[in-house]
ZAKOL-298097 format. One record per atom (N, C-alpha, C, O): residue number from 1; residue in three letters; atom name; x, y, z. Coordinates in nm, 3 decimals. Each point is the difference from the previous one (the first is absolute). Layout:
// residues N
k/r/a/east/north/up
NUM/ALA/CA/X/Y/Z
...
This chain:
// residues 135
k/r/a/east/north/up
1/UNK/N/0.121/1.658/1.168
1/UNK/CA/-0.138/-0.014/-0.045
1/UNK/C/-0.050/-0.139/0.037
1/UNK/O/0.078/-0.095/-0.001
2/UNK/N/-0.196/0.082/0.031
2/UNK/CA/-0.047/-0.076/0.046
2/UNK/C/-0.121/-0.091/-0.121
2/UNK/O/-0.110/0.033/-0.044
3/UNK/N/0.183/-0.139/0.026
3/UNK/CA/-0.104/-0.084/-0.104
3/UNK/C/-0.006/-0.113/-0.074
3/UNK/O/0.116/-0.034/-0.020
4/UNK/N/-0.194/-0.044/-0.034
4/UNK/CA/-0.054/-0.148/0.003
4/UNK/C/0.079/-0.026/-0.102
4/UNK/O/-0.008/0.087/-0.086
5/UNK/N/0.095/-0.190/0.059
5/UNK/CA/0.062/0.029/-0.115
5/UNK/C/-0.030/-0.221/-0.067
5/UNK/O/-0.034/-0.109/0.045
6/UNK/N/0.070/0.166/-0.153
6/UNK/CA/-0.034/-0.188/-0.098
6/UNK/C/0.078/0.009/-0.067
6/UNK/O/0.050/0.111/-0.017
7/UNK/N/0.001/-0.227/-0.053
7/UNK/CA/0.057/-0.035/-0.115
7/UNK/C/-0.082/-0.084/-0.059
7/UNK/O/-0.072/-0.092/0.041
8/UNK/N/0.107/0.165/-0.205
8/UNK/CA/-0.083/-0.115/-0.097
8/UNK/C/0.119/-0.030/-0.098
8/UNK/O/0.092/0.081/-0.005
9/UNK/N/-0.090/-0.197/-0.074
9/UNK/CA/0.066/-0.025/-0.137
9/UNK/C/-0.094/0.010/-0.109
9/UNK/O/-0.095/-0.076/-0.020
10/UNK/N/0.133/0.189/-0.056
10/UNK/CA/-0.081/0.016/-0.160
10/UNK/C/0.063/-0.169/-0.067
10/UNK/O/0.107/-0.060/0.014
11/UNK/N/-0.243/0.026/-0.094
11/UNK/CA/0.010/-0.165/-0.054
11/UNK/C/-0.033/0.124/-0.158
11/UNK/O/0.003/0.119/-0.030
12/UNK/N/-0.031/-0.239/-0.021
12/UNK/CA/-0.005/0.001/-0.176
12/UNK/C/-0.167/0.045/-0.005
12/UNK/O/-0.033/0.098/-0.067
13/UNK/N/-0.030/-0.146/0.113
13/UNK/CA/-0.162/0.102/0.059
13/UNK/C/0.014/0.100/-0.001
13/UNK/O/-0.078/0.077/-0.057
14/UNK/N/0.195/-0.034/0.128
14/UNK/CA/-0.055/0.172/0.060
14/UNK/C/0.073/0.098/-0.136
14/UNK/O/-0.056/0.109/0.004
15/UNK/N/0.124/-0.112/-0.081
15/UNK/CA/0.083/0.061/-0.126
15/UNK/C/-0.147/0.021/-0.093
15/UNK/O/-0.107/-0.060/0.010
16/UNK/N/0.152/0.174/-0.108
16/UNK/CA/-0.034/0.026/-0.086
16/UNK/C/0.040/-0.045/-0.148
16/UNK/O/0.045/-0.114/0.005
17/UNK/N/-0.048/0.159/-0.118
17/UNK/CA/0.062/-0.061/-0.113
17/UNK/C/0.120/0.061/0.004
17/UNK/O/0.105/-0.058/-0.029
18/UNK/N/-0.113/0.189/0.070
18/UNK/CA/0.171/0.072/0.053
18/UNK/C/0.061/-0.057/0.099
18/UNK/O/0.086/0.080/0.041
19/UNK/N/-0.084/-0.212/0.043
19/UNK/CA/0.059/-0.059/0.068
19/UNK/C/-0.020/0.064/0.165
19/UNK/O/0.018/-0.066/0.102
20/UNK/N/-0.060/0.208/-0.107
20/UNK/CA/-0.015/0.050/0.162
20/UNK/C/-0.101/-0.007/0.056
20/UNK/O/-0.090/0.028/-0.079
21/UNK/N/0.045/-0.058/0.197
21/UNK/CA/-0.096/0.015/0.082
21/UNK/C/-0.083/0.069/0.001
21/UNK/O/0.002/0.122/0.016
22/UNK/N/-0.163/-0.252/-0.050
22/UNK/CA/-0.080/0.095/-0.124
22/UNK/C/-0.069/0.091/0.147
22/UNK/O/-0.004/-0.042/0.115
23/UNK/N/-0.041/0.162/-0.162
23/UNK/CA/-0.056/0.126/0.066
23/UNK/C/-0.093/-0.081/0.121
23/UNK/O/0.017/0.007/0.122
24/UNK/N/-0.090/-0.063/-0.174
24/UNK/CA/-0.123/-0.052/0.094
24/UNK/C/0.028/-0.037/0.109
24/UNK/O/-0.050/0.017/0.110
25/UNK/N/0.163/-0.089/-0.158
25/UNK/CA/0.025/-0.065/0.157
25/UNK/C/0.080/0.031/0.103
25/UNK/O/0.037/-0.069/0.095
26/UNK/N/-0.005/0.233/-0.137
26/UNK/CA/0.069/0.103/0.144
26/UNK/C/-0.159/-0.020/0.081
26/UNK/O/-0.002/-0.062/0.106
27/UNK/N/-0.139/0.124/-0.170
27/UNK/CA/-0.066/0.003/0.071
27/UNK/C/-0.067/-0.150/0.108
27/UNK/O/-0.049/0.009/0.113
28/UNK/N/0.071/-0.134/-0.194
28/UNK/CA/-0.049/-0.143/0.083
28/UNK/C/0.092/0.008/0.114
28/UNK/O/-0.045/0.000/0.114
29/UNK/N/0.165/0.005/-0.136
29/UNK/CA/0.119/0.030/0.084
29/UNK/C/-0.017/0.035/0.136
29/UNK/O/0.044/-0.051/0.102
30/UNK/N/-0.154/0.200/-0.130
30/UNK/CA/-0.026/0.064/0.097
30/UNK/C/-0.103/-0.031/0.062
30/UNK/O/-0.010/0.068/0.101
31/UNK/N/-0.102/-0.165/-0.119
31/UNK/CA/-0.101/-0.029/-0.002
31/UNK/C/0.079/-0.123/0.089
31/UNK/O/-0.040/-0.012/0.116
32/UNK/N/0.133/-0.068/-0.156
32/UNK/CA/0.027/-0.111/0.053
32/UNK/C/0.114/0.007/0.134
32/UNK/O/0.026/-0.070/0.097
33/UNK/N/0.020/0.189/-0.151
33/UNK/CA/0.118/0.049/0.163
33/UNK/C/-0.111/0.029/0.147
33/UNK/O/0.028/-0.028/0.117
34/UNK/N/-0.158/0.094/-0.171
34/UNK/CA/-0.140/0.039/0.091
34/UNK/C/-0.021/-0.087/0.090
34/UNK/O/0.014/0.002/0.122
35/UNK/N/-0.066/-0.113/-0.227
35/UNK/CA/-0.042/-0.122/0.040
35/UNK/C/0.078/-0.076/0.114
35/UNK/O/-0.043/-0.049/0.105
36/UNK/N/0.152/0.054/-0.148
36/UNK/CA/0.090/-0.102/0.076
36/UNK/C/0.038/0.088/0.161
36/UNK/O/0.003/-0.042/0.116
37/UNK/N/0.022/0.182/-0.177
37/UNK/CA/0.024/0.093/0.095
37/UNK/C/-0.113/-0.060/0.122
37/UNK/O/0.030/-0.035/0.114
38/UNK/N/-0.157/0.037/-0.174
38/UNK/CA/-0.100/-0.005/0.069
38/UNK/C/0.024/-0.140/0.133
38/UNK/O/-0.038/0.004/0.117
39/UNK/N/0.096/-0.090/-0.171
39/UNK/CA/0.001/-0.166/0.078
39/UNK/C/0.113/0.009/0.041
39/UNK/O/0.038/-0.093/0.073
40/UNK/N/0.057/0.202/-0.102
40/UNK/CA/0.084/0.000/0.117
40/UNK/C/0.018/0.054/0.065
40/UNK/O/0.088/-0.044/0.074
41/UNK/N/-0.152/0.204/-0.030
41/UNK/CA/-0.007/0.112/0.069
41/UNK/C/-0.131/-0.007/0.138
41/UNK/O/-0.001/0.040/0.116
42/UNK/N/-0.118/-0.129/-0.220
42/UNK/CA/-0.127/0.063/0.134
42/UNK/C/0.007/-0.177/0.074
42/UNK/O/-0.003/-0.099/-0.073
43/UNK/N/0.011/0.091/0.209
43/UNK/CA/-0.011/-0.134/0.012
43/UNK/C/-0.159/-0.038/-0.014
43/UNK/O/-0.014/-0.121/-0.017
44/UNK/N/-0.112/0.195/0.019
44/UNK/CA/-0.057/-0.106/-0.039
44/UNK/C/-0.082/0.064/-0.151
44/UNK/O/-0.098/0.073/-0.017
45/UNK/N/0.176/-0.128/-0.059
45/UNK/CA/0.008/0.069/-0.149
45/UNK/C/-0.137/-0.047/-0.092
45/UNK/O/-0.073/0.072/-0.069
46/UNK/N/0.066/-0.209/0.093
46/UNK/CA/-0.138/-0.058/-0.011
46/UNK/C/-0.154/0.032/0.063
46/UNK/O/-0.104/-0.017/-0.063
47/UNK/N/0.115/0.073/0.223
47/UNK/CA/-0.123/-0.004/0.026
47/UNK/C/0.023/0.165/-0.054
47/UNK/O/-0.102/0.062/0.030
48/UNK/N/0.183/0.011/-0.086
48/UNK/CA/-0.043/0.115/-0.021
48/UNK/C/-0.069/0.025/-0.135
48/UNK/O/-0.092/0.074/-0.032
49/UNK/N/0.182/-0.176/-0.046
49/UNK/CA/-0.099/-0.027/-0.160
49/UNK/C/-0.118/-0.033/-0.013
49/UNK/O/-0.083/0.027/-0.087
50/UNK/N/0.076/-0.112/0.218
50/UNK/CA/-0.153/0.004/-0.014
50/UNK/C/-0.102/0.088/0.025
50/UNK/O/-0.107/-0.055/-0.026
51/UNK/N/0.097/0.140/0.056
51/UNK/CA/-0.014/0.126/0.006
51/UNK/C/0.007/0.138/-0.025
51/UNK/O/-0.079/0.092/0.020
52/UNK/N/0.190/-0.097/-0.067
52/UNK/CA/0.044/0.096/-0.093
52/UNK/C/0.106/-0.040/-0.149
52/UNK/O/0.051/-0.104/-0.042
53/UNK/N/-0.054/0.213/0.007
53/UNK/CA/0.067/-0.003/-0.161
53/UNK/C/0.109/0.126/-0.010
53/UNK/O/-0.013/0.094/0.078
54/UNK/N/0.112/-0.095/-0.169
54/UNK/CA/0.056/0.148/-0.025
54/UNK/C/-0.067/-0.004/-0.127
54/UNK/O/-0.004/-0.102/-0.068
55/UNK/N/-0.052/0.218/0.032
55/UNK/CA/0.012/0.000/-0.186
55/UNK/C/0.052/0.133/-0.031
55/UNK/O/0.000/0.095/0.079
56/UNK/N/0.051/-0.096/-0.221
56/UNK/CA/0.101/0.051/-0.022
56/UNK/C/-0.092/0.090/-0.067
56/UNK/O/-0.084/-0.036/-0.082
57/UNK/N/0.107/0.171/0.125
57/UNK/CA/-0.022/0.102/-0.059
57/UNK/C/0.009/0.117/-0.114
57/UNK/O/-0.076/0.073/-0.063
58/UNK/N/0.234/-0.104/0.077
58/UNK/CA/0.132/-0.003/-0.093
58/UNK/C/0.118/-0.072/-0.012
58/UNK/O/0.048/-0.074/0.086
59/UNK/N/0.003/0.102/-0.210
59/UNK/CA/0.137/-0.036/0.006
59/UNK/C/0.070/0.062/-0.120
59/UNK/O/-0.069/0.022/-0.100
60/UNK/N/0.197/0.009/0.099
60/UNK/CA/0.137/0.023/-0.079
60/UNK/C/0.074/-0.071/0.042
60/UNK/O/0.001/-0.063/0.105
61/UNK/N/0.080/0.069/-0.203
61/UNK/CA/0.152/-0.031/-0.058
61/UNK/C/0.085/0.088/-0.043
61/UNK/O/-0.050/0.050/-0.101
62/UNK/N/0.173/0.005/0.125
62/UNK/CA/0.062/0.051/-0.100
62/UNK/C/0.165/-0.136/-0.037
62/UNK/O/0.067/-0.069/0.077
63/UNK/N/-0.063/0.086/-0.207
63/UNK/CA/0.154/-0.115/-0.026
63/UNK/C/0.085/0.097/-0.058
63/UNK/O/-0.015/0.084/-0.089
64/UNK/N/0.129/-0.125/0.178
64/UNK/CA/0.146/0.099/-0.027
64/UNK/C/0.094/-0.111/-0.083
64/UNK/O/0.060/0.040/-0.100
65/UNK/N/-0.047/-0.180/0.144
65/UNK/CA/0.074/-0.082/-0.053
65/UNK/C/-0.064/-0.123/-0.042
65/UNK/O/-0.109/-0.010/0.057
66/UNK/N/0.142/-0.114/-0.157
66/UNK/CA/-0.117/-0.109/0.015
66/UNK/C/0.082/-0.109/0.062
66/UNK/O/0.120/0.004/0.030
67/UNK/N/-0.214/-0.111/-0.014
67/UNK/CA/0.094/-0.103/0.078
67/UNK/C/-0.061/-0.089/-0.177
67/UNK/O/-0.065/0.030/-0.100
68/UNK/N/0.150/-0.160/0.165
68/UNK/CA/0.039/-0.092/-0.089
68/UNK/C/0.003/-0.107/0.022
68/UNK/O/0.043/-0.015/0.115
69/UNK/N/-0.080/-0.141/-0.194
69/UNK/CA/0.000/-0.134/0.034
69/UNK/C/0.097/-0.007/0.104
69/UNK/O/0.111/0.052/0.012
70/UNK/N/-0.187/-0.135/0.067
70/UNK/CA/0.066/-0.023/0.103
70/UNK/C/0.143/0.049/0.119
70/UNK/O/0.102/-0.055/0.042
71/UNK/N/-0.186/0.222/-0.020
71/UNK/CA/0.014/0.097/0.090
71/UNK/C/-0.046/-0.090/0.112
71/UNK/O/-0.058/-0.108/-0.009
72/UNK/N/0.098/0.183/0.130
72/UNK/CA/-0.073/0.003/0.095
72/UNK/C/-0.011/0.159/0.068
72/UNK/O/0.073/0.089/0.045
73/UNK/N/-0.202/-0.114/-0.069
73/UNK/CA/-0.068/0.142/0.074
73/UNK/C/-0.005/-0.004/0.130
73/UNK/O/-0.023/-0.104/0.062
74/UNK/N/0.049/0.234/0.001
74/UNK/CA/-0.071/0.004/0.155
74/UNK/C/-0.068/0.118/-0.004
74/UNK/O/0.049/0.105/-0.043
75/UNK/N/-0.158/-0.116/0.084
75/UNK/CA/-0.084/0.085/0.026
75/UNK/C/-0.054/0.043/0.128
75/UNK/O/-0.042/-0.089/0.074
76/UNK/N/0.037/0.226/-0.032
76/UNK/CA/0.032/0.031/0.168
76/UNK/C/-0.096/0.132/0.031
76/UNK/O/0.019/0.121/-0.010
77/UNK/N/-0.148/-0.216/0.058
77/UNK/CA/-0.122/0.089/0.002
77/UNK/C/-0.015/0.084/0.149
77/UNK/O/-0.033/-0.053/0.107
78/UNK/N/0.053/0.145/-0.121
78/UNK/CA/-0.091/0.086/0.130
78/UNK/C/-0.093/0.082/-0.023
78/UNK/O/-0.069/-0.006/-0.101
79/UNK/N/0.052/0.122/0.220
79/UNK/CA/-0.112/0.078/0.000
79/UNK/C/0.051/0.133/0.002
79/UNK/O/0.114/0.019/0.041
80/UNK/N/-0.199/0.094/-0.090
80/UNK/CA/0.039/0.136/0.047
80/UNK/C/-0.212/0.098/0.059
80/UNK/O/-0.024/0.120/0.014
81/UNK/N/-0.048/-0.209/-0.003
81/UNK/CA/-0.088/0.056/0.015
81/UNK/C/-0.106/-0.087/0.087
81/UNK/O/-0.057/-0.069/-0.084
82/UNK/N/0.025/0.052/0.158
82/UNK/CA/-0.112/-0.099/0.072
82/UNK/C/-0.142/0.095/0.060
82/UNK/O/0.002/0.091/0.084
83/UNK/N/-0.079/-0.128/-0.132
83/UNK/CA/-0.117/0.071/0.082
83/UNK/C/-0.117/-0.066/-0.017
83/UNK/O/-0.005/-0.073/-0.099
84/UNK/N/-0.113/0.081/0.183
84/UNK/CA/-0.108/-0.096/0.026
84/UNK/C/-0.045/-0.106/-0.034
84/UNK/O/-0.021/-0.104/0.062
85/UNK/N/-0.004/0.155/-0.232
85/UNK/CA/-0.011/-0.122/-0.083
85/UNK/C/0.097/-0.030/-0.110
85/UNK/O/-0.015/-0.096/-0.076
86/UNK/N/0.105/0.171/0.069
86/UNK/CA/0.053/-0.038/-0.119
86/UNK/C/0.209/0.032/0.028
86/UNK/O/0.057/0.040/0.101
87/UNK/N/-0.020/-0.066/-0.188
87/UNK/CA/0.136/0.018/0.015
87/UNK/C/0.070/-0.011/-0.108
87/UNK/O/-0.049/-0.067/-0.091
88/UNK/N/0.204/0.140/0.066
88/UNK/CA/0.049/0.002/-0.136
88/UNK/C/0.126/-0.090/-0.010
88/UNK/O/0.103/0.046/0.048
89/UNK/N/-0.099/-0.165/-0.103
89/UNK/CA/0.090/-0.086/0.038
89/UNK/C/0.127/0.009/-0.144
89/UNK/O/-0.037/-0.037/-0.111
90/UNK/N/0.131/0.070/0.126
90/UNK/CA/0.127/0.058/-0.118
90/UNK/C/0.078/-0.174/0.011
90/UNK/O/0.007/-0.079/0.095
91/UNK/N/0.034/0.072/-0.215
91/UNK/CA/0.062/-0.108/-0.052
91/UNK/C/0.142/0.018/-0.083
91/UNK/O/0.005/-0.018/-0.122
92/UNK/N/0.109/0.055/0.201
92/UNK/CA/0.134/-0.058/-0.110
92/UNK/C/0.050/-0.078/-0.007
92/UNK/O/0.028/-0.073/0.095
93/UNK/N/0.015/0.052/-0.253
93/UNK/CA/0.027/-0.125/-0.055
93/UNK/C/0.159/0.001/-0.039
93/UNK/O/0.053/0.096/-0.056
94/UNK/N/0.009/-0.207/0.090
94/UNK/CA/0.183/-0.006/-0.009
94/UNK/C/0.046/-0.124/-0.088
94/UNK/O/-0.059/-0.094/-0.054
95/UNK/N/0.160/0.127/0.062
95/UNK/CA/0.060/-0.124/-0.087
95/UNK/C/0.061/-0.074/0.172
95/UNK/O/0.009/0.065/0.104
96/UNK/N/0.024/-0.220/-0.122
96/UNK/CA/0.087/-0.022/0.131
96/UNK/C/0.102/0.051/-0.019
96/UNK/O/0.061/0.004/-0.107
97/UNK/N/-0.026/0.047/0.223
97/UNK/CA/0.168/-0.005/0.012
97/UNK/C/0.034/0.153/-0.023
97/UNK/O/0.100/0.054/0.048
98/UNK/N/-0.202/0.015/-0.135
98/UNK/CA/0.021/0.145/-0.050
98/UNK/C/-0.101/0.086/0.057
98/UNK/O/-0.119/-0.016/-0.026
99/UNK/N/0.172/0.124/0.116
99/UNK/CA/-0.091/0.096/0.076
99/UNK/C/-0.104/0.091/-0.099
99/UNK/O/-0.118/0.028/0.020
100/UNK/N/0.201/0.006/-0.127
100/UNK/CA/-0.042/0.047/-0.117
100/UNK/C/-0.176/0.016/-0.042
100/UNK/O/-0.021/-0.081/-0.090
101/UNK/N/-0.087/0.144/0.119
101/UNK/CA/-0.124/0.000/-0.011
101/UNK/C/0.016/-0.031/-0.161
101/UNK/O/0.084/0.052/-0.074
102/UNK/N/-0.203/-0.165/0.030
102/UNK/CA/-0.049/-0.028/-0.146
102/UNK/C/-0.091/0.067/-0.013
102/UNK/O/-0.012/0.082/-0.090
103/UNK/N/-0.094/-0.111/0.208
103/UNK/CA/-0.129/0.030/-0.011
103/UNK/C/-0.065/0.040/0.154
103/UNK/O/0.056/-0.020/0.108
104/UNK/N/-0.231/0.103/-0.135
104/UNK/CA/-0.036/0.047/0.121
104/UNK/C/-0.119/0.019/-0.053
104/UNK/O/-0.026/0.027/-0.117
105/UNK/N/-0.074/-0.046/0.241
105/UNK/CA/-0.134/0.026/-0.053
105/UNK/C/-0.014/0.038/0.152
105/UNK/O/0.081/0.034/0.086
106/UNK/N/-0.244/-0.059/-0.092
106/UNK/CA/-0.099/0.033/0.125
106/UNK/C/-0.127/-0.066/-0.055
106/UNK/O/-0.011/-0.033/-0.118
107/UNK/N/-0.081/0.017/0.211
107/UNK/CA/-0.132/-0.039/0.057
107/UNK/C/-0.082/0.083/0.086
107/UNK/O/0.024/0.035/0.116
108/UNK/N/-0.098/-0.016/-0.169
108/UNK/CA/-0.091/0.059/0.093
108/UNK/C/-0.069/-0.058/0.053
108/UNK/O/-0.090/-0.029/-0.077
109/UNK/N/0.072/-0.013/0.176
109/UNK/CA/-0.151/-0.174/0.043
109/UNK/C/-0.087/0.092/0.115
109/UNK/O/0.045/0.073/0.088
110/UNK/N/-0.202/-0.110/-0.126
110/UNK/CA/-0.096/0.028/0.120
110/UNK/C/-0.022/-0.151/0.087
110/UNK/O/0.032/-0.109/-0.046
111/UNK/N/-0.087/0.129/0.164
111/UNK/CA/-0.028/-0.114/0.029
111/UNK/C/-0.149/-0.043/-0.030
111/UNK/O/-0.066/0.102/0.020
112/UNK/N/0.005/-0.174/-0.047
112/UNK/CA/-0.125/-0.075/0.042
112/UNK/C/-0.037/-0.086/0.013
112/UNK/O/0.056/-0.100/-0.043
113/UNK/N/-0.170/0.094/0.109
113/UNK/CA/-0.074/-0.117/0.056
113/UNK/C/-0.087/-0.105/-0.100
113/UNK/O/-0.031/0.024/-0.117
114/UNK/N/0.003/-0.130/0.183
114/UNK/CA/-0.094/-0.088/-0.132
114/UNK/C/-0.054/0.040/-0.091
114/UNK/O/0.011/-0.046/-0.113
115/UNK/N/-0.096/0.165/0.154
115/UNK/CA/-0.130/0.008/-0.067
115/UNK/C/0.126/0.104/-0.146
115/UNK/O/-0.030/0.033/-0.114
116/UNK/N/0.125/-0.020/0.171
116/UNK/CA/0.048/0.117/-0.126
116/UNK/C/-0.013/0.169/0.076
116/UNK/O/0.013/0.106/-0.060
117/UNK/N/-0.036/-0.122/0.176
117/UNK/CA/-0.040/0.216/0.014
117/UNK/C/0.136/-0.004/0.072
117/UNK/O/0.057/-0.092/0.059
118/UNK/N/-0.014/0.249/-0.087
118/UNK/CA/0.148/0.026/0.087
118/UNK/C/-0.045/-0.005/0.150
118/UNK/O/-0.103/0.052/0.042
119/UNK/N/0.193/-0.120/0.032
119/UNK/CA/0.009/0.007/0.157
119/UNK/C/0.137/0.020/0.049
119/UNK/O/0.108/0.013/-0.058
120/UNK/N/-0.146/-0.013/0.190
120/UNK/CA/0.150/0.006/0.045
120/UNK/C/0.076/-0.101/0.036
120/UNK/O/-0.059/-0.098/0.046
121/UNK/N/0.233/0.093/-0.058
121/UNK/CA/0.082/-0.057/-0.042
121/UNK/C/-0.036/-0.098/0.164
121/UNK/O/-0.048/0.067/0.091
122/UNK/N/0.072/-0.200/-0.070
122/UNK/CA/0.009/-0.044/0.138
122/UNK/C/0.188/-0.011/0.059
122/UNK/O/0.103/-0.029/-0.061
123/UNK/N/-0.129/0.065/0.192
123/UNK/CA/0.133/0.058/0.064
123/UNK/C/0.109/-0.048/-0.021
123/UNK/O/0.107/0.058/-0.021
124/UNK/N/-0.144/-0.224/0.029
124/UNK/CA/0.124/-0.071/-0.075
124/UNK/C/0.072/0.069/-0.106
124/UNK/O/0.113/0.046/0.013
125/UNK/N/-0.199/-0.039/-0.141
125/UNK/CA/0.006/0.051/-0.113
125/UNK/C/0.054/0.146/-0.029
125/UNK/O/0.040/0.029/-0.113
126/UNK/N/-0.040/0.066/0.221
126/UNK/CA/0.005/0.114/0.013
126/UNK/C/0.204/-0.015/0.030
126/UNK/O/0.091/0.037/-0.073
127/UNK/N/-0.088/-0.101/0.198
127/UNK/CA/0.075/0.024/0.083
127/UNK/C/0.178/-0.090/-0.095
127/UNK/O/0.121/0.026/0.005
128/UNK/N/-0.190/-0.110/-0.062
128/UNK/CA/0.083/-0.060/-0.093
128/UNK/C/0.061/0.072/-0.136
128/UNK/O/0.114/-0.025/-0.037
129/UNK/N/-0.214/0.130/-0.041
129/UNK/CA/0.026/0.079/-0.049
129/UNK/C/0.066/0.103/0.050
129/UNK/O/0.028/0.055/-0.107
130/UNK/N/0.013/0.004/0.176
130/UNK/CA/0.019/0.128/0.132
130/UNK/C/0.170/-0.098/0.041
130/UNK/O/0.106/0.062/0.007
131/UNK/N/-0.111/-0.178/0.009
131/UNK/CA/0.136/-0.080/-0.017
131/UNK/C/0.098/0.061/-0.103
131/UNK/O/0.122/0.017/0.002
132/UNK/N/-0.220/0.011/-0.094
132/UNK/CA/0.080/0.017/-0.186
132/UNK/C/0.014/0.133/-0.046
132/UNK/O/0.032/0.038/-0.112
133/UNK/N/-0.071/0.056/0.258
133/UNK/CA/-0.008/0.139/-0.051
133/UNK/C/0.149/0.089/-0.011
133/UNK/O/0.083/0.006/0.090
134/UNK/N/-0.074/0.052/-0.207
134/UNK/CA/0.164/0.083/0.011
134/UNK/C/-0.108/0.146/-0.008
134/UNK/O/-0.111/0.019/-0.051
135/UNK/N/0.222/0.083/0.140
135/UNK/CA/-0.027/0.139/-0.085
135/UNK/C/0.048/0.072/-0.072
135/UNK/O/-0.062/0.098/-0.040
């Protein structure tokens, strides 16, 4: 499989009063694996922001296991869907060291332009996603 993968360390921020990795921030996670995905996948990642946007259409989560102070997560985003404007970008989440799935979500993102109306994705953008595609 083919896909963008990060590590994060859960700090004393990211816990709940139950000590596990409070809910919210599977989804920033994913929001922030995007992002980064983004500056390291399209080379010119900037002149495309300027111009365009993903916004998120949807999103889930489902949690099978929780992580815990100072885990380290990896999280290992690809694709299973790309088309004009939009694309479905899936997110699992690991412990290091353990193949073991914790967690998994998805994204749904359209693309658009300044003004906010859906357009189409630019090729960079397309072809970089299409990098991340499994079937």
């Amino acid at each position: 499989m083919t896909n963008f993968s990060y590590e994060y360390t859960v700090t004393m921020g990211d816990v709940n009063a139950m000590g596990n990795f409070y809910f919210l921030k599977y989804f920033e996670l994913q929001g922030h694996v995007r992002e980064l995905w983004l500056k390291h996948d399209i080379p010119n990642c900037l002149e495309v922001l300027n111009h365009h946007l993903l916004s998120t259409k949807s999103a889930h989560c489902d949690f099978k296991v929780p992580f815990f102070l100072y885990d380290i997560i990896v999280v290992k985003m690809f694709t299973t869907d790309v088309q004009r404007v939009s694309a479905k970008l899936h997110f699992h989440f690991y412990l290091k060291g353990n193949d073991s799935l914790r967690a998994s979500g998805y994204q749904m993102v359209v693309c658009k332009d300044k003004d906010r109306k859906t357009c189409r994705m630019p090729v960079s953008l397309v072809n970089a996603l299409k990098a991340l595609l499994i079937h």
